[in-house]
C-alpha positions, -999 to 999 in steps of 0.1 A, spaced: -232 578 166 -216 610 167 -222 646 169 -201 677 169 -205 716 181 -189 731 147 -190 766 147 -207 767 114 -246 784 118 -264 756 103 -289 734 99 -288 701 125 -278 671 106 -294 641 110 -278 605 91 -294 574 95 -279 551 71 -261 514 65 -233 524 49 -211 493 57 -180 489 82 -159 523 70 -135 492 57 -110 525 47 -107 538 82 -72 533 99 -79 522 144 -66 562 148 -91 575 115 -118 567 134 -112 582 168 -105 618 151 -136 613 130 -158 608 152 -164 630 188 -185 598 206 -194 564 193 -215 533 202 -217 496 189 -252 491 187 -259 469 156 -275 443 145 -306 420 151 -308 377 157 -317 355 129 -324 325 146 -301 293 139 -292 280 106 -319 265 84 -302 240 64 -271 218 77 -243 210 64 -238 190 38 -276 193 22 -281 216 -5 -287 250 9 -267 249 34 -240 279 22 -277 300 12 -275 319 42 -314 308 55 -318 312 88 -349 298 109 -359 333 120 -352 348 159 -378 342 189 -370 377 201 -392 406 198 -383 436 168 -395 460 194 -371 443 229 -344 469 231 -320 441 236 -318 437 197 -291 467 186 -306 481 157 -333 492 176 -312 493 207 -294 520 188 -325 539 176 -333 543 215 -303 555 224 -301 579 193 -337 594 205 -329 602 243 -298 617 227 -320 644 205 -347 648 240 -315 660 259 -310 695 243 -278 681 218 -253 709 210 -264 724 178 -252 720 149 -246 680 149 -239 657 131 -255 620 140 -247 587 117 -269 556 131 -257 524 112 -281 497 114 -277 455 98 -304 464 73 -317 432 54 -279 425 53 -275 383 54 -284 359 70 -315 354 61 -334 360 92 -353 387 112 -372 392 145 -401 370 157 -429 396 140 -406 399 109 -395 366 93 -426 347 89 -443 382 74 -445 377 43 -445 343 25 -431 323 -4 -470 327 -16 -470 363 -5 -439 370 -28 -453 352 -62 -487 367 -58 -473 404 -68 -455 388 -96 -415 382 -86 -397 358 -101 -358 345 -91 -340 360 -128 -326 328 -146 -297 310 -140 -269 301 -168 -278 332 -183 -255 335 -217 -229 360 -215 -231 367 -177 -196 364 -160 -186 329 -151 -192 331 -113 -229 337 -122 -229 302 -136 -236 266 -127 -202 248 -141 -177 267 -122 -189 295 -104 -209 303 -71 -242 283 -74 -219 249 -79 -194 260 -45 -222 273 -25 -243 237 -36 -271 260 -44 -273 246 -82 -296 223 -72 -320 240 -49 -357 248 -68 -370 281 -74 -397 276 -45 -361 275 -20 -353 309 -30 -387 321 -32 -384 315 7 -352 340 7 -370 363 -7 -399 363 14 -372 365 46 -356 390 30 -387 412 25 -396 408 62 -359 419 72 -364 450 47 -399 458 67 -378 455 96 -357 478 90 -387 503 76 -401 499 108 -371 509 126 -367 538 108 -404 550 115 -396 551 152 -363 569 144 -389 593 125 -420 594 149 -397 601 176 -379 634 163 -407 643 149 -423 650 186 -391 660 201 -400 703 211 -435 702 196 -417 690 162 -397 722 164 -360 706 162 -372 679 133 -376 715 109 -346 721 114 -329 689 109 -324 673 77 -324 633 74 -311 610 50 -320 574 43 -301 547 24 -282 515 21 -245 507 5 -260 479 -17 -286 457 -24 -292 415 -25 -294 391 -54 -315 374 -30 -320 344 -54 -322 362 -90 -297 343 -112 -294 315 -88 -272 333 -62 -276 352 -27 -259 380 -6 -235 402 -29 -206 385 -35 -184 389 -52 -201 423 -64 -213 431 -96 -230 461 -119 -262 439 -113 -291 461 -111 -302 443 -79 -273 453 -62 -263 487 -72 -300 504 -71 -304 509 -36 -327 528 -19 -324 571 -5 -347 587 13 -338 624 21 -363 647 39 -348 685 44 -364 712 61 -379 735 35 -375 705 8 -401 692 -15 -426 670 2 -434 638 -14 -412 642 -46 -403 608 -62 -371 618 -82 -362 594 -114 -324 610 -119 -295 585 -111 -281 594 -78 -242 583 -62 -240 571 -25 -214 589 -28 -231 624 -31 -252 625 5 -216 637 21 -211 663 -5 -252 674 -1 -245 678 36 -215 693 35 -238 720 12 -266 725 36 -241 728 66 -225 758 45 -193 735 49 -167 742 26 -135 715 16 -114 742 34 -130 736 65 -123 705 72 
């Protein structure tokens, strides 16, 4: 986390996101980014599921943790603690705050209350279905012969195996949901919810899952695949529409800039 007493007279700024591991900062970028910083991240996943050499044993299943979502040992939450006694302590205004959290990032595996949530059942009853494998014309590493499913071992597993991922990966996603709620609940009592209408939040992730369409999991190696590149952006502004579901195409990459506009920040500045 971070937060900063810029001269600018503006709005707070509030940023609770996963944006990744700022792969593009040098060991000296990130000290003159950033005025205070913690390492609170992350969440267990319990042990792997599948052992090596069985099928599924590269999927990334894990058995699930027997810690509590709500102990304030696990970091994502640890981090949303630490983040709320920081806004109850009278924070210099204007600041700027960016609260990183694991997300429903792989493994497959979430807290005690969270993996066994949903279920394999749970999933097929509203209707998914893992997208084909072997598909014609997707890019080689999509396929059986010579890509990921046959160096993973995955090739083999049945649809009902990643039916189980996604069912994990729902629970990690709720997870996270419910994180974000306290984050939310909490500022929103913080001076009679005087200081939450004057900060604006923003909400999002720096990819999504295959999560067993096409026979794969996790990311790699990346694609245009709509599973990975339509994540998720909540934004809530003081003054901003309420409740508006927006249909437009929107870049990560934009939420900087949009701050940047509501802080009255110009390039100059910086």
């Amino acid at each position: 986390s971070c937060h900063s007493s810029h001269s600018h007279p503006v709005t707070s700024l509030l940023h609770r996101s996963r944006y990744g591991k700022n792969d593009a900062f040098t060991n000296a970028a990130k000290n003159l980014s950033l005025s205070y910083w913690e390492n609170d991240i992350g969440y267990g996943s319990g042990s792997q599921a599948v052992t090596f050499p069985n099928a599924g044993a590269f999927s990334f299943l894990s058995t699930g943790s027997n810690v509590s979502g709500a102990d304030p040992s696990q970091g994502d939450y640890k981090g949303t603690l630490r983040v709320l006694d920081f806004l109850q302590h009278s924070p210099p205004e204007p600041f700027s705050l960016f609260l990183t959290s694991r997300g429903a990032h792989p493994p497959y595996g979430a807290p005690l209350e969270w993996h066994n949530k949903f279920s394999p059942e749970d999933v097929k009853a509203v209707g998914w279905k893992p997208r084909g494998r072997n598909i014609a014309g997707m890019p080689d590493y999509m396929q059986d012969a010579n890509g990921i499913p046959h160096y993973r071992n995955l090739s083999s597993l049945d649809d009902d195996f990643f039916y189980k991922i996604q069912a994990v990966y729902l629970g990690m996603i709720s997870y996270t949901d419910w994180i974000f709620g306290q984050l939310i609940e909490g500022l929103d009592k913080i001076e009679g919810g005087a200081l939450a209408e004057r900060t604006a939040v923003f909400f999002s992730s720096d990819h999504g899952d295959f999560g067993g369409d096409y026979g794969l999991v996790e990311k790699w190696p990346g694609s245009m695949a709509d599973v990975l590149t339509r994540v998720p952006i909540y934004a809530r502004i003081p003054g901003g529409v309420r409740g508006h579901v927006s249909q437009a195409p929107v870049a990560t990459a934009d939420i900087l800039e949009t701050m940047l506009d509501l802080a009255n920040i110009e390039p100059t500045d910086w």
